[in-house]
C-alpha positions as CSV (number, residue, x, y, z in Angstrom):
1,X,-108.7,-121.8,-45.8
2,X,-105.8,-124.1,-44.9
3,X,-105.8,-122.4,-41.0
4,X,-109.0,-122.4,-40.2
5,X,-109.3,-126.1,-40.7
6,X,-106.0,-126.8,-38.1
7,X,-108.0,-124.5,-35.8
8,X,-111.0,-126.6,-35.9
9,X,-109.4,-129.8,-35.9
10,X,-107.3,-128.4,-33.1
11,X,-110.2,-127.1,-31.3
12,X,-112.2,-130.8,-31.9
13,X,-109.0,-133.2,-30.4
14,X,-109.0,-130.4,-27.9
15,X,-112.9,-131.3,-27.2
16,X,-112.4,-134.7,-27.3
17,X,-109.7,-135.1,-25.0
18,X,-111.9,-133.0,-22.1
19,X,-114.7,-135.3,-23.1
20,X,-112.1,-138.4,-22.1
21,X,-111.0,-136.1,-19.2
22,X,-114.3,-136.1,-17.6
23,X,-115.8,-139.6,-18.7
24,X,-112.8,-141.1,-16.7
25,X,-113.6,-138.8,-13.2
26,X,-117.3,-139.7,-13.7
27,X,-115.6,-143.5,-13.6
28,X,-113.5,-142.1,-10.6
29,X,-116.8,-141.4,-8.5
30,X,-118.4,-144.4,-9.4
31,X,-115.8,-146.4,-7.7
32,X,-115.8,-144.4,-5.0
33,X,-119.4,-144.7,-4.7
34,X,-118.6,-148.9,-4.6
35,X,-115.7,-148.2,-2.7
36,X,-113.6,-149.6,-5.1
37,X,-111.6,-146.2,-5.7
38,X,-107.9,-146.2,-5.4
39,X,-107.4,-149.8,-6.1
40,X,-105.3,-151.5,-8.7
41,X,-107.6,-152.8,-11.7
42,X,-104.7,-155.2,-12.4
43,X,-103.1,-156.5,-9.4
44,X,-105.6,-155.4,-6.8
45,X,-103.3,-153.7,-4.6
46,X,-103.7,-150.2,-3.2
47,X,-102.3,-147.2,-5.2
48,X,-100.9,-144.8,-3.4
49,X,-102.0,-141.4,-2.8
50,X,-99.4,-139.2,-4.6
51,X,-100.4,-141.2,-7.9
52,X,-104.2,-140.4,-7.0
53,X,-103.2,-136.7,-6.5
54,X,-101.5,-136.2,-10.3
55,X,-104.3,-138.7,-11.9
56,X,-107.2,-138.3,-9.9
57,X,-109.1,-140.9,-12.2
58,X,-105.7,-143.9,-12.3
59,X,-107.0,-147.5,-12.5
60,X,-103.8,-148.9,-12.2
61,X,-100.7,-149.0,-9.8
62,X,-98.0,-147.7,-11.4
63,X,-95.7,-151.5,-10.9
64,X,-99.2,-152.6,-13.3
65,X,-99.1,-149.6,-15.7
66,X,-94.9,-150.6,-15.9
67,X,-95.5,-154.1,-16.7
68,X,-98.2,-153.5,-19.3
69,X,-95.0,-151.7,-21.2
């Protein structure tokens, strides 16, 4: 049946974008553990605390993730 295969391919994206989700905050707390959390991948700089609040897991500064556009 035609909706049962959306379903499950709705349910696996669905899987495998929680599976991203929590690869990238067991990242986060690595670089917290080498104290390397909260800093710009790219330019090195700091990234500020409101960014870290709505992406807990953010590599880059937003002036890097910008540029990269």
């Amino acid at each position: 049946d035609g909706s049962d295969t959306n379903s499950r391919e709705e349910v696996a994206q669905l899987a495998a974008r929680q599976e991203k989700f929590i690869k990238n905050l067991e990242n986060a707390l690595l670089r917290i553990m080498n104290k390397t959390y909260g800093i710009c991948r790219v330019n090195g700089t700091l990234i500020p605390k409101e960014g870290l609040r709505l992406v807990p897991h953010a590599t880059m500064s937003i002036d890097a993730k910008n540029a990269q556009k």
